[in-house]
N, C-alpha and C positions, 0 to 999 in steps of 0.2 A: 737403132732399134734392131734387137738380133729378131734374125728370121727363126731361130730353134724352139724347139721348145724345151721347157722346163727340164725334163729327164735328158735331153740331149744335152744341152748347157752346162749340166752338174757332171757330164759324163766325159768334159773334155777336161774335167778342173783335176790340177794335180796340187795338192796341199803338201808339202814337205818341210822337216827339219832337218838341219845339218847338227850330229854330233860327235862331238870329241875331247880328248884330254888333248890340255895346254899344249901349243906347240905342234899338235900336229899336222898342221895346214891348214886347217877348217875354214880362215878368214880370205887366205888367198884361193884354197878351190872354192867361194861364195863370188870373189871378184870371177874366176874364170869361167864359171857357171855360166854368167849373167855374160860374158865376153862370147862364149859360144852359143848362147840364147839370142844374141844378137841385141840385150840391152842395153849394152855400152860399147863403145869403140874400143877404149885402150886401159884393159888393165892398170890399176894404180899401182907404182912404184911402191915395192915390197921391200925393205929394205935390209941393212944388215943390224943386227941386235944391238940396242942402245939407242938407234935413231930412231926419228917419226917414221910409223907406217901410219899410210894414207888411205882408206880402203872404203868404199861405199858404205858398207854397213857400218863400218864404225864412225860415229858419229859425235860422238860426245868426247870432252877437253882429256877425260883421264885416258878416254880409249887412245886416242891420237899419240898421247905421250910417253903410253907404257906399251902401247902396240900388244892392246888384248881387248877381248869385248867382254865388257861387263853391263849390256844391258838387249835382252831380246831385241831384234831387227827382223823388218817384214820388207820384202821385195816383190814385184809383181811385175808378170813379163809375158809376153804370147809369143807362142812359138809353134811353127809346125803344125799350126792349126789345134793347138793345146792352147790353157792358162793354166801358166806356174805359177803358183803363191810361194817365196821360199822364205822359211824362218830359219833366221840366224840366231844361234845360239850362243851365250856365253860357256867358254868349256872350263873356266876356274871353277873350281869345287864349290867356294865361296858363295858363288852364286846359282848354285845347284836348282833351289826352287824357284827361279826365274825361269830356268830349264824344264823345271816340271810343268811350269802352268805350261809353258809354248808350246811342250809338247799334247799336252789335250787337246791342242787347235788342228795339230797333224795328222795325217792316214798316212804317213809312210814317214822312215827315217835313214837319211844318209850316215853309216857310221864310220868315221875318217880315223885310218890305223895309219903311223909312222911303221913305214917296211922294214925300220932299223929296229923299230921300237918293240912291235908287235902292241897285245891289249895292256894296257895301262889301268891305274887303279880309276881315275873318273870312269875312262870307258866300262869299266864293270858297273860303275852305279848309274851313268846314263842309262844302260843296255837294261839295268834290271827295272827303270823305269817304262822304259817301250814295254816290257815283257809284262809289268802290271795292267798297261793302257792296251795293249794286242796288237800292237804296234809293229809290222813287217817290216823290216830291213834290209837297206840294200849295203854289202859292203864296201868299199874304195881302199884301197893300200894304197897310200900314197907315195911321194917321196924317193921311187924307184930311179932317179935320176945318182942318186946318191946310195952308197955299200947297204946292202938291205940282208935282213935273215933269207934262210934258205924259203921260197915259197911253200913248200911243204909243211915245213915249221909251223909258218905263218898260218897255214888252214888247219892244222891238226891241233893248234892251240884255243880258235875261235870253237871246231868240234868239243874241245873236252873243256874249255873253261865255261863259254857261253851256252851249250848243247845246242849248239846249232848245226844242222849237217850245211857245208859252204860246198855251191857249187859254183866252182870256178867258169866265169866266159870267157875271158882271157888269161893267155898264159903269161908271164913275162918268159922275156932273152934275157937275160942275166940282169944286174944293176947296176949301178954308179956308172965308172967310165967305161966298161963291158955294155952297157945295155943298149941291144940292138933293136928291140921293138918286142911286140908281143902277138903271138897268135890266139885265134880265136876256136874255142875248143868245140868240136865237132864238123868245123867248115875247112879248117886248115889255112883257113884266111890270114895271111901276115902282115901284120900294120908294123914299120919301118918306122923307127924315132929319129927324130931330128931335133940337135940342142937352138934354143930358145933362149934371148939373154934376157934376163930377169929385168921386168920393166921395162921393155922394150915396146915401143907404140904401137905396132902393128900385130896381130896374131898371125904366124909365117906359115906360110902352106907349106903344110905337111904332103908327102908324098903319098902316093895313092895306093889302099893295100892291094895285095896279090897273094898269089899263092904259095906256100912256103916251099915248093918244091920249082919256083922259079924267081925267087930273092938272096938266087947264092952271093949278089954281088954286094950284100949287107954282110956279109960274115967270113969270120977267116977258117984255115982249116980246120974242118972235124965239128965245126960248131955249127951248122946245119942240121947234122945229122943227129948231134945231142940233144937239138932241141925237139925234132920232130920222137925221138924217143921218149924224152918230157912227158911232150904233149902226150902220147900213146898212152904212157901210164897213166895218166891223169883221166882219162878218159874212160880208162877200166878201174879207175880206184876209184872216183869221188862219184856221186849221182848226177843224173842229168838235171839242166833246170825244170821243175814244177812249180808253175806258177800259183796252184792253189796251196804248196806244201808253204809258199812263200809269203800270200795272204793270210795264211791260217799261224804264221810266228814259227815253224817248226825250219824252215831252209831260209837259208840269204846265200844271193847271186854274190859274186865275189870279182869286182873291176880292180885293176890294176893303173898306174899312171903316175905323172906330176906336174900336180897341182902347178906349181911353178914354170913349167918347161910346155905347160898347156897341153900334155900330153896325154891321150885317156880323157879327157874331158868330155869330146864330141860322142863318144862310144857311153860315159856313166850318163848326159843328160838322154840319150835315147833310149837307156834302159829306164831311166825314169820315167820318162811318157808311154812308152811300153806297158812297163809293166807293175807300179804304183798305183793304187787303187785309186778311184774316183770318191768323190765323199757318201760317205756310207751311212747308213739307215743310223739314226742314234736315238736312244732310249731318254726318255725325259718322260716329266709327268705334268697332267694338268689339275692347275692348284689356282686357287683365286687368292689377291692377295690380301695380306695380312685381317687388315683394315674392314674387310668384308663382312656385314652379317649372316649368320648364318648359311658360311661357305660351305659348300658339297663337300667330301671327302677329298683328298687326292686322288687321279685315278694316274694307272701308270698307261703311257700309251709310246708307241714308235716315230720318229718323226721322219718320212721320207726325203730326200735331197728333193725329188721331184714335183712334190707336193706344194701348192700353191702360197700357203700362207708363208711371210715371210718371219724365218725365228733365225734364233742364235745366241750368241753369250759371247761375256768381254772376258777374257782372258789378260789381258796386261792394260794399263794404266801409263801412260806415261807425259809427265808435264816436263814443260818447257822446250822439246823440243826445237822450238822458236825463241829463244831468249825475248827476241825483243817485242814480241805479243804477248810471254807468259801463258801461253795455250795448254790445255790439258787434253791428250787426248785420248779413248777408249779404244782398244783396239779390239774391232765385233768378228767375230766368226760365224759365217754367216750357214745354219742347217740345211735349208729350206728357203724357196721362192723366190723371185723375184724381187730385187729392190730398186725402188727407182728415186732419185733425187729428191727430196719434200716428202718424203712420206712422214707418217706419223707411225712411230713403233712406244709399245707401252713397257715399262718393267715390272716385273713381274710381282719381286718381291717389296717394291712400295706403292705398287696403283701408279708412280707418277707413268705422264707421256711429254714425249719429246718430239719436237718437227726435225727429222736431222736435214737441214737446208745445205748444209756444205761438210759431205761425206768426201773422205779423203783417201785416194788409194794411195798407197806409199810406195817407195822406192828409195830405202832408208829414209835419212832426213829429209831428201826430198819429196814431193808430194802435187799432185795433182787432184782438181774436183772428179771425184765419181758420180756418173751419171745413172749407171746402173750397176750392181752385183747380182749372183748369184750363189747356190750352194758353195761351200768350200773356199769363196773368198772371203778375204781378211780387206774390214774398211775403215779407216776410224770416223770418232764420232765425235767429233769436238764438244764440251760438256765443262761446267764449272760444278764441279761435285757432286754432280747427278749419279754418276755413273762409278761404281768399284769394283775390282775385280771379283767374278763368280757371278754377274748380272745375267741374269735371262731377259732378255726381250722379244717381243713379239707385236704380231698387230693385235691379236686378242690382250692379250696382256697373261694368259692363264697357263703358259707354257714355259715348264721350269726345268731345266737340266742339272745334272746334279753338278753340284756345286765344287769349286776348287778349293782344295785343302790349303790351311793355314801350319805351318810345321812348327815345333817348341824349336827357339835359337838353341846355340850351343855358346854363346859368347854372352853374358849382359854387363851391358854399363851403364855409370850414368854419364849421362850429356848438361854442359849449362853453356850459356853464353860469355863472353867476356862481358861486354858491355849490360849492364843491367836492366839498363831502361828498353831493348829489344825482348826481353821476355817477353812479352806476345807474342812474338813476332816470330820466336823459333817455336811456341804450341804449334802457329800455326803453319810454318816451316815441317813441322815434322809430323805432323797429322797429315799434311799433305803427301812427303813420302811414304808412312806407313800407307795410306791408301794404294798408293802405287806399286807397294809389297817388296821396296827398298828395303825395309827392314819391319821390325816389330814393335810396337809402340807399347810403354807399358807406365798408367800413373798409377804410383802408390796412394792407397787411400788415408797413409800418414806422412805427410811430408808435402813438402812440392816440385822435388826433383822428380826429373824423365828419366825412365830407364828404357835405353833402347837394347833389344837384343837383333842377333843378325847370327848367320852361320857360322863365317866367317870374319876374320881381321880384316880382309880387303873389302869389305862390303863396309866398315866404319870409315876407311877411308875414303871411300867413293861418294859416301855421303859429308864429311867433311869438304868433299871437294863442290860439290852440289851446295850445299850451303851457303858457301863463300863463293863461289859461283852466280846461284841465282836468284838467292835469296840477301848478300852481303850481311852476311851474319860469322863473325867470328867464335868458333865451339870450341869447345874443351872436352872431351872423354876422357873418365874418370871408371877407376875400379868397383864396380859395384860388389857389396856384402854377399849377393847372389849369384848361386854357381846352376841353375834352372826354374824353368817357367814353366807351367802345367795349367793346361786348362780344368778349371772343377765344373762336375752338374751331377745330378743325382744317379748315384749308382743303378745297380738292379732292382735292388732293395730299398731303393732311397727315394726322399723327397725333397721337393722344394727346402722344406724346414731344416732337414740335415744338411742343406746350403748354408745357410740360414747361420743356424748355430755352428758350422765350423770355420765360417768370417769372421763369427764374433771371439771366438777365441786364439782366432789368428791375425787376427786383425791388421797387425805391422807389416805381417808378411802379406798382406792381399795388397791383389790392382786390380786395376781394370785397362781392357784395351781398349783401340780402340773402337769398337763397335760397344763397348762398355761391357761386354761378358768378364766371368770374376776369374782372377787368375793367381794361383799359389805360387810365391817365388821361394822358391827352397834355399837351403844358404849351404845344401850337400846334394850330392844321389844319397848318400845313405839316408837324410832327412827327408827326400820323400818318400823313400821305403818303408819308414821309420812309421812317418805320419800315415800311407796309405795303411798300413794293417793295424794302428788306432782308428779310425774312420774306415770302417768298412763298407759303411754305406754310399761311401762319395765316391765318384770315377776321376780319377787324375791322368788324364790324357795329353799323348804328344802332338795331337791334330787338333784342327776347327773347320769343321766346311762352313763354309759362307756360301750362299745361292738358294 
């Protein structure tokens, strides 16, 4: 039973995402995170490309084999007299809107640059995400064990691509086989590198920093003196850190290190408990549900972390987990209050209530019973189709956040079984990953094949592989006639009836998903160009919130 109260509790939680373009360390600095948090002993064997990596958050058959993650992961660790929540993110493009919802769950976001690489094209679309959600960032260049761009470079690129002004905390001492450590800008403090072999059992004590004007015996000649020159200009060129310019989305702090080499790790998780905000006031409104007679208005109101009642919303879905119980679980973000084991929380937008008797903090796939949460933790909720992603719950039941976006694919196929007589058995196969927001589920209202869309190609196969995985269903993906999906509802001008009547004379071309909203598959971009300025009255949209 914590002795704190409410507003103190929310005030020690630090909710973070890790992201980045493929490749750039993201999954090994999540293993060394949790190595320097003190939640695991020994880093898992990173290995060289082509073989298994082994890695806590990845957890599922295809991450193991292609050594990438393609599906959000939740960790949870105490540290320092903090809780860290850390969401891991998938950094393939492919799976971008798995990245989107995890990041609504976030107040802060780690963004992981290759120091050879600099910003990458994901890391532009991750970043412009934080930048829609007001999402503060901290940056990390990682990889500095290995030949990296000039630092300069490197900050002068994230200033004019991303406008972000970066203030450097650490400097590096050169890269690759050059790199002799990094100082600390303003203090003159010099932390000394020492190489590290990749998967090695123990984390090696690093040596202790000091001052850079008494660690000559790290450096050969002249390269002392270059570096504290470095430092000097860096100090009269770039801004000092401002912690509110950095809460407000306009600066990010800028750590150096490798991920690999465990380098820089202990220096980024303190700046994360530093200085990553605590879970913050969020806007939601109170709405009765559906079902209700003569329900009050929506009213919009603020939901404090510290405030009693307990609320929050599912952000990701994820079954199976456990092959061998076929479990489904919700994963809750928790706003507000106090939750304790057995409680009863209601959703919002069906009236139903749920006892959650065996709430589960994670730790990847692993998992333990939570006895209690707070603001800012992530719990799941074990559920057999109660629960889909963009769910509000609460103890009232009247408290509704706004809802997570559903995105139009950019890929549609159709899906059939081999075997015929399983036809059930993949609807319900694949109802089930739509819910989970694997992909998008779409039935024609002529015919009776599935057309699944998804962002990406790799996201078809990762459900082929899930399939045949854990459901024993052999699939086929087929070319579908359609080249996009649009959701329809009535325009500005429009109504119901102009729904109405442009189903009926499009008839072939409608589906439905599924929540059963009606949806135009075009068989061009120029067809629904073509068609939206015949129908003036209809809105053909790339989004759906659900919530």
């Amino acid at each position: 039973m914590s002795s704190l109260t409410l507003p103190e509790e929310a005030a020690r939680r630090r909710t973070f995402a890790i992201i980045a373009h493929p490749d750039a360390g993201k999954t090994t600095l999540t293993e060394h995170i949790l190595l320097a948090g003190g939640a695991i002993r020994a880093a898992g064997a990173v290995r060289a490309r082509g073989e298994n990596r082994r890695t806590r958050s990845d957890w599922m058959k295809i991450e193991k084999e292609r050594g990438i993650s393609v599906s959000a992961s939740v960790m949870t660790f105490e540290h320092d007299g903090k809780m860290f929540n850390l969401l891991d993110t998938p950094g393939h493009e492919d799976f971008s809107e798995d990245t989107y919802r995890t990041l609504t769950a976030a107040d802060c976001a780690i963004m992981v640059l290759d120091a050879a690489k600099g910003i990458e094209p994901q890391t532009l679309k991750l970043f412009e995400v934080c930048r829609l959600r007001d999402i503060p960032i901290i940056t990390f260049i990682n990889k500095l064990d290995r030949e990296a761009q000039d630092p300069m470079a490197l900050l002068d690129d994230i200033a004019s691509r991303l406008q972000l002004d970066p203030a450097p905390i650490w400097w590096p001492a050169e890269s690759g086989n050059r790199l002799r450590g990094m100082v600390e800008v303003g203090t003159g403090r010099f932390q000394p590198y020492t190489r590290k072999a990749a998967g090695s059992a123990e984390d090696p004590e690093h040596p202790p920093a000091l001052p850079l004007d008494q660690a000559a015996q790290y450096f050969e000649a002249g390269e002392q003196d270059n570096l504290a020159e470095a430092v000097e200009l860096v100090e009269g060129g770039y801004p000092a850190f401002d912690r509110q310019a950095f809460l407000e989305g306009h600066m990010t702090p800028v750590l150096w290190g490798s991920a690999l080499r465990h380098f820089g790790i202990d220096e980024l998780l303190k700046a994360i408990g530093d200085w990553a905000p605590a879970p913050k006031v969020m806007k939601a409104k109170k709405e009765s549900p559906p079902e209700t007679r003569n329900a009050p208005a929506p009213v919009e109101t603020e939901v404090e972390p510290g405030s009693n009642e307990v609320t929050g919303f599912v952000f990701k879905v994820q079954a199976n987990m456990d092959p061998n119980h076929r479990d489904r679980i919700a994963m809750f973000r928790m706003a507000s209050g106090a939750f304790k084991r057995g409680m009863k929380l209601k959703v919002q937008n069906t009236g139903k209530s749920l006892s959650v008797n065996a709430p589960i903090m994670f730790f990847a796939s692993d998992r333990e019973l939570a006895d209690d949460a707070f603001a800012g933790d992530v719990i799941g909720i074990p559920n057999h189709g109660v629960l889909r992603v963009g769910d509000s719950l609460s103890e009232s039941g009247v408290v509704r956040f706004a809802g997570l976006p559903n995105f139009a694919p950019e890929i549609l196929q159709r899906v059939r079984v081999k075997d015929p007589l399983k036809a059930k058995h993949l609807k319900k196969a694949l109802e089930g990953l739509a819910e989970e927001g694997v992909t998008q589920l779409f039935r024609p209202e002529i015919g009776s094949d599935f057309i699944v869309g998804a962002v990406g190609q790799l996201q078809f196969e990762v459900m082929a592989d899930r399939l045949g995985e854990e459901y024993g269903l052999d699939v086929v993906f087929e070319p579908s006639p359609y080249a996009e999906a649009r959701w329809i509802a009535p325009g500005a001008e429009g109504s119901d009836a102009d729904v109405e009547d442009f189903s009926g004379k499009y008839r072939p071309q409608m589906a439905r998903d599924i929540d059963q909203a009606p949806v135009f598959l075009a068989k061009s971009s120029w067809e629904t160009g073509y068609v939206g300025e015949r129908f003036p009255k209809i809105a053909f949209t790339k989004t759906k919130e659900r919530g």
